[in-house]
Every structure is written in structure tokens, then in C-alpha cells.
PyMOL CGO cylinders between C-alpha atoms (Angstrom):
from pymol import cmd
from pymol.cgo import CYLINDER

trace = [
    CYLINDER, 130.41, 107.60, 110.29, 129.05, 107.46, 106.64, 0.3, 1, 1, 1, 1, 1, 1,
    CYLINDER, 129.05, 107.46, 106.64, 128.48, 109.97, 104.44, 0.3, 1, 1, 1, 1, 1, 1,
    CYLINDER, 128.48, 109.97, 104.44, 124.97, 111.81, 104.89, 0.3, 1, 1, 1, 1, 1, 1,
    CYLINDER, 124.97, 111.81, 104.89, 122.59, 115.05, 104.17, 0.3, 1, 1, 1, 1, 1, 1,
    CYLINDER, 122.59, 115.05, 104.17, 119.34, 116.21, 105.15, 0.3, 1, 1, 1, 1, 1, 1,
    CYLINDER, 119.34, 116.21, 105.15, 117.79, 117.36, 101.66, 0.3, 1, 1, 1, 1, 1, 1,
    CYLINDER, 117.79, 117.36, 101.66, 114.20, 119.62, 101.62, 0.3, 1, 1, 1, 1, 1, 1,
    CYLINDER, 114.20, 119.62, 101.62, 112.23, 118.21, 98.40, 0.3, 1, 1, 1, 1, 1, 1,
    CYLINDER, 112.23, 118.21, 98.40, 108.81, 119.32, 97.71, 0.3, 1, 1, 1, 1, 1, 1,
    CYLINDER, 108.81, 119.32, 97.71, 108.59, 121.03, 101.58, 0.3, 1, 1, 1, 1, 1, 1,
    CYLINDER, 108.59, 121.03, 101.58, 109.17, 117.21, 103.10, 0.3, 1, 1, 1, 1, 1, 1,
    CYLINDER, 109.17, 117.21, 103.10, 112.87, 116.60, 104.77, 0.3, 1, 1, 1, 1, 1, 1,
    CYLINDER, 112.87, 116.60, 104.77, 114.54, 113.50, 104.01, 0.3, 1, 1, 1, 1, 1, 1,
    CYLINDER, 114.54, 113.50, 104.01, 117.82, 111.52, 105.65, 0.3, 1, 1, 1, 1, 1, 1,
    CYLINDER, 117.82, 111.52, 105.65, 119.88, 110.43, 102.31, 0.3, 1, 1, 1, 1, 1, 1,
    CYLINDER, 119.88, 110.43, 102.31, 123.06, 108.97, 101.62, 0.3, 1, 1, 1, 1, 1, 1,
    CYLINDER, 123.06, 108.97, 101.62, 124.84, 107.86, 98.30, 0.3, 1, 1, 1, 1, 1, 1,
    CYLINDER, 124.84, 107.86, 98.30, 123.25, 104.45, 96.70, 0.3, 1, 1, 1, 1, 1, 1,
    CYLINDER, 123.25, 104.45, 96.70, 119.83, 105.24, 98.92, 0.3, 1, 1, 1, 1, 1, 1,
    CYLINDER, 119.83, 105.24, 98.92, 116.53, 104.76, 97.19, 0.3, 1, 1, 1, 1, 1, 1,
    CYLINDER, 116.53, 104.76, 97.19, 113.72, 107.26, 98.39, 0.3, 1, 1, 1, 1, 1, 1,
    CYLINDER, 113.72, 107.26, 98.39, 109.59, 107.01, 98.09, 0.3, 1, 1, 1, 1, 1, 1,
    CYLINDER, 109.59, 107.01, 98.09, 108.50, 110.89, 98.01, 0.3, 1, 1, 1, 1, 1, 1,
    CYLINDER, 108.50, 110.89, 98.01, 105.11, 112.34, 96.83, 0.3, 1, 1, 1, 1, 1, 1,
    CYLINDER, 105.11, 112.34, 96.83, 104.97, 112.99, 93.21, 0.3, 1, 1, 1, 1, 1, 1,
    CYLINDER, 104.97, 112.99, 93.21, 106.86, 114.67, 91.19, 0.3, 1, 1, 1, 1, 1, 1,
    CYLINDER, 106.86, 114.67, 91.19, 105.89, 116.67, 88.14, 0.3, 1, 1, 1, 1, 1, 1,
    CYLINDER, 105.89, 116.67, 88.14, 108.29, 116.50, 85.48, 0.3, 1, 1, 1, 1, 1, 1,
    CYLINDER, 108.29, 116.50, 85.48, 111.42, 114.20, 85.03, 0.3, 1, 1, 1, 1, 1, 1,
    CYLINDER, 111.42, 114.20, 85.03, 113.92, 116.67, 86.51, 0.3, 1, 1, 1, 1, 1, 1,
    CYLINDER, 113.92, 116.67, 86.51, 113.92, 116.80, 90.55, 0.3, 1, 1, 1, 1, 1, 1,
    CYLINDER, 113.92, 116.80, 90.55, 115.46, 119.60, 92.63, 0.3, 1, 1, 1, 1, 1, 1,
    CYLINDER, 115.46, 119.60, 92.63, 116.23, 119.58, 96.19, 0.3, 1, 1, 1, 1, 1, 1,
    CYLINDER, 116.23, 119.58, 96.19, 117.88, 122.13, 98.65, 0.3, 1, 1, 1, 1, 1, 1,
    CYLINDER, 117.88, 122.13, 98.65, 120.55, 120.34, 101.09, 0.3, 1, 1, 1, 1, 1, 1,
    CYLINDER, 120.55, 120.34, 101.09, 119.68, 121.63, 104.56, 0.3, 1, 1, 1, 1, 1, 1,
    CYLINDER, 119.68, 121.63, 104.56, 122.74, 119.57, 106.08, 0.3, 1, 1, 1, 1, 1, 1,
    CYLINDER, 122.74, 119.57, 106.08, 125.75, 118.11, 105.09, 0.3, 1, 1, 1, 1, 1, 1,
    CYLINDER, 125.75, 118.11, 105.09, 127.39, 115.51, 107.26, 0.3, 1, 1, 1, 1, 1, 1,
    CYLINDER, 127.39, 115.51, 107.26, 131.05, 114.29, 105.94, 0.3, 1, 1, 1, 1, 1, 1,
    CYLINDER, 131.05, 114.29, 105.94, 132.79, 112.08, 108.77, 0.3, 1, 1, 1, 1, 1, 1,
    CYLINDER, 132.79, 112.08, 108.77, 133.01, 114.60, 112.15, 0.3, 1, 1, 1, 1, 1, 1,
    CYLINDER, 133.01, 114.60, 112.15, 132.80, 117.35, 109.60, 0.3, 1, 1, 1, 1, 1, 1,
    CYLINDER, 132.80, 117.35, 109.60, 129.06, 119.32, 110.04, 0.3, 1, 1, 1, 1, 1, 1,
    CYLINDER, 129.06, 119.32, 110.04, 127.67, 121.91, 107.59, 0.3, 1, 1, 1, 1, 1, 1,
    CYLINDER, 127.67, 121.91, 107.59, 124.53, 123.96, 108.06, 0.3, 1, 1, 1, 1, 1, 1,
    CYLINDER, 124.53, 123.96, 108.06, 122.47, 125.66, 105.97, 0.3, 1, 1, 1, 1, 1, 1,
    CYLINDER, 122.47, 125.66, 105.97, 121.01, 128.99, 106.81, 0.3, 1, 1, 1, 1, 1, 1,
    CYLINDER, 121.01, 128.99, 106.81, 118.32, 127.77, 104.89, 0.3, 1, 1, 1, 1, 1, 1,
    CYLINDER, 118.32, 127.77, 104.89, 120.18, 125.90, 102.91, 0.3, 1, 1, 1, 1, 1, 1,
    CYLINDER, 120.18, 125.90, 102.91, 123.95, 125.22, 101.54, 0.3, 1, 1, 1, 1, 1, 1,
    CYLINDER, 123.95, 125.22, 101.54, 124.35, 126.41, 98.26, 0.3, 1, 1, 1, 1, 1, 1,
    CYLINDER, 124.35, 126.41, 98.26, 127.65, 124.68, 97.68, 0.3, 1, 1, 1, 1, 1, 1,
    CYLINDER, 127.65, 124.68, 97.68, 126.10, 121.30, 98.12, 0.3, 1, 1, 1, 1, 1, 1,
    CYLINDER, 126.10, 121.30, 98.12, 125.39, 119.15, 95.45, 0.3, 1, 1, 1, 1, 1, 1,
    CYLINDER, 125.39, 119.15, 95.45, 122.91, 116.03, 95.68, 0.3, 1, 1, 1, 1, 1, 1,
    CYLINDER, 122.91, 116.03, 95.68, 122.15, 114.37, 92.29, 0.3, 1, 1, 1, 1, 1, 1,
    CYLINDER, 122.15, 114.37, 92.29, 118.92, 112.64, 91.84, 0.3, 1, 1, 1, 1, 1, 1,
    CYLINDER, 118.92, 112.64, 91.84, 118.05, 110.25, 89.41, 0.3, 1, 1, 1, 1, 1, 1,
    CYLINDER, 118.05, 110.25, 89.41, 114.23, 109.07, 88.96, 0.3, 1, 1, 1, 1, 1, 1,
    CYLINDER, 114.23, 109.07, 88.96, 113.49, 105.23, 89.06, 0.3, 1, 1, 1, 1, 1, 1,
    CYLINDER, 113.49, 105.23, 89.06, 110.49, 105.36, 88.46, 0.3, 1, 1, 1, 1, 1, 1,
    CYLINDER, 110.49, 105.36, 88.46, 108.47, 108.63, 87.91, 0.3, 1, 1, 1, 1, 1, 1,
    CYLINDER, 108.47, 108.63, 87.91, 104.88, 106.93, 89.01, 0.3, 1, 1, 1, 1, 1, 1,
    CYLINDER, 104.88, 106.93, 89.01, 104.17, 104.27, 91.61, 0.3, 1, 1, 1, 1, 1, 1,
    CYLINDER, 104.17, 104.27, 91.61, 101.19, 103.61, 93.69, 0.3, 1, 1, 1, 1, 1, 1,
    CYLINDER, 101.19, 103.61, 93.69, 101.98, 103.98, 97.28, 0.3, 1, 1, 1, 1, 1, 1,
    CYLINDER, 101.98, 103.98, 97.28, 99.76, 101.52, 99.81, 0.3, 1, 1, 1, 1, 1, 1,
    CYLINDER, 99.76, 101.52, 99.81, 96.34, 101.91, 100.03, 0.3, 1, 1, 1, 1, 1, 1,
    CYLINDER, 96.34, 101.91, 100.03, 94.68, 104.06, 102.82, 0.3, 1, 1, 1, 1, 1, 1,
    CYLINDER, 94.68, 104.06, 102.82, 91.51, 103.58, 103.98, 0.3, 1, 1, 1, 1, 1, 1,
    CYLINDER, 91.51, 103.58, 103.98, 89.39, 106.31, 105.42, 0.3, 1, 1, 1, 1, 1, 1,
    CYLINDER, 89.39, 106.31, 105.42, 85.87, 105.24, 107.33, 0.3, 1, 1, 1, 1, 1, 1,
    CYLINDER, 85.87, 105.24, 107.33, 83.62, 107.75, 108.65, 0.3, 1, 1, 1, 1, 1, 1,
    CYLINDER, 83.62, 107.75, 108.65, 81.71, 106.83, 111.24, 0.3, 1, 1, 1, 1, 1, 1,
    CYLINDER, 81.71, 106.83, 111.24, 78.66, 108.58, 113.32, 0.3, 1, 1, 1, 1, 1, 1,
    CYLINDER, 78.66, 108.58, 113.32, 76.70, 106.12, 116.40, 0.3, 1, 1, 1, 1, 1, 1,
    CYLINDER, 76.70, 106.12, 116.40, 72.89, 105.54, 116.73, 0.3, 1, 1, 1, 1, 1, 1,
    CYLINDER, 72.89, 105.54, 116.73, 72.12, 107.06, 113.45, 0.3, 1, 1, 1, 1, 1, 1,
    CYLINDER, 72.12, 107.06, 113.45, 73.72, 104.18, 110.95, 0.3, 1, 1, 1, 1, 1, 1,
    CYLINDER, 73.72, 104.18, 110.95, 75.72, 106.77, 109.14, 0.3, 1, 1, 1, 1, 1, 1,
    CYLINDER, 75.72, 106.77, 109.14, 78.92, 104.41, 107.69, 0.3, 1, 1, 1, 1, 1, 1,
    CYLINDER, 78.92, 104.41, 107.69, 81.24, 105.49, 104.71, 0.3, 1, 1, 1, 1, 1, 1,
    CYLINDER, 81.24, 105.49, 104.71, 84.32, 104.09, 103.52, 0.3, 1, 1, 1, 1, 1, 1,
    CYLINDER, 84.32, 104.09, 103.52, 86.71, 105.27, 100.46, 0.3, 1, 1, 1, 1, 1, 1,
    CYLINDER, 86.71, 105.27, 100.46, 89.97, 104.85, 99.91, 0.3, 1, 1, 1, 1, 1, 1,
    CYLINDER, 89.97, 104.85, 99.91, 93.25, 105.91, 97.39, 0.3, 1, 1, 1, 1, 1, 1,
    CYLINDER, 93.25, 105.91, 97.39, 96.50, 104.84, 96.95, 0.3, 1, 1, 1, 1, 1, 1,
    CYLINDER, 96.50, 104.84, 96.95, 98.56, 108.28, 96.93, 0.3, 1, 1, 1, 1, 1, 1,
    CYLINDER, 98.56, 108.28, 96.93, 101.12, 108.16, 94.06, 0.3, 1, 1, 1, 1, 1, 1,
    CYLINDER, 101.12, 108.16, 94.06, 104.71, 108.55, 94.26, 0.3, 1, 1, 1, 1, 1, 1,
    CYLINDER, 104.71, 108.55, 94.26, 107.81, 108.98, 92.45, 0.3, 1, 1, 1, 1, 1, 1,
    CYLINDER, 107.81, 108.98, 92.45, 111.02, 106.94, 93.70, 0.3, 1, 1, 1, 1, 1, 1,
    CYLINDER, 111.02, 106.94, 93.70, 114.29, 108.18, 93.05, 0.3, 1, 1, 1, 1, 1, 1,
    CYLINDER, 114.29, 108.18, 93.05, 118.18, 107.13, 93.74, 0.3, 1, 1, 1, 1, 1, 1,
    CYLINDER, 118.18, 107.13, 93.74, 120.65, 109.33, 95.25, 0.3, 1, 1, 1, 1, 1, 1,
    CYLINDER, 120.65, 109.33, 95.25, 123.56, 109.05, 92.82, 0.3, 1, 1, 1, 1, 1, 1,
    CYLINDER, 123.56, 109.05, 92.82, 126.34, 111.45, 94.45, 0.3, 1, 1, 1, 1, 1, 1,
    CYLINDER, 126.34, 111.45, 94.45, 126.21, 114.00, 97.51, 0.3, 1, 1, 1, 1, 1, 1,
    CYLINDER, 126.21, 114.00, 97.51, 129.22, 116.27, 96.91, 0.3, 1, 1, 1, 1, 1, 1,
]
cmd.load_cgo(trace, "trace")
């Protein structure tokens, strides 16, 4: 078994291991923080209660903006030819796992 941690990053939990590259919702700032909610070394398991605070994760940003896909929202009421469409791409910020320690 590899080396792995749950991390909680702007309230959304993400499955990371060293080398991984992760798409998360934006982040404001260069400098991201995340609590590590699980640490999983081998057939050794730590939990948080929230979180460990002897667990390290360091995050380096990629890229601090990149448009996500787009998503396409249509609105749509029968017999009364009510149609609207819009759509966004959300933007994101993509950052490597460096070392969980």
C-alpha cells in the first residue's frame, strides 16, 4: 500500500499522495493551507479528531488560475416558450503535493 492522506482544503476533502496533482476551487493568495484529516502510512492508520496536527502536507501551486470546463445551465418552463441558457467556466487553482510527512 502507498503512501496516502485525506486533506480538508477550503471545506472540500481530497484523496492525495506525494507527486499527485489536484484541481480545487480557487484559491486566494499564493500560500495554501490544508488540515490532514487522515494519514495512511503502509498498515499504519492515523485519525484526526478533527484533524492531526502532527501531519505535514506541503503544497505547491502550479498554477494559481485555470478555467475549469464549461457548465451550461438551461432553464426551461413548457407551453409558455420561456427558454434561457448561460453558462461559466468556474476557476480553479491546481496544485502538487510535494511531501506528506
Amino acid at each position: 500500500m502507498a503512501k496516502y492522506a485525506v486533506i480538508n482544503l477550503n471545506g472540500r476533502q481530497y484523496r492525495v499522495s506525494e507527486g499527485e496533482e489536484i484541481l480545487v476551487d480557487l484559491i486566494s493568495g499564493s500560500k495554501a493551507e490544508a488540515k490532514t484529516l487522515l494519514l495512511v502510512d503502509a498498515d499504519k492508520v492515523s485519525v484526526g479528531k478533527p484533524d492531526l496536527k502532527d501531519a505535514k502536507i506541503k503544497l505547491k501551486v502550479v498554477a494559481a488560475m485555470e478555467k475549469g470546463e464549461k457548465v451550461e445551465i438551461v432553464k426551461f418552463r413548457a407551453k409558455s416558450r420561456y427558454r434561457r441558457k448561460i453558462g461559466f467556466r468556474p476557476q480553479a487553482t491546481r496544485l502538487l503535493i510535494e511531501k506528506i510527512s
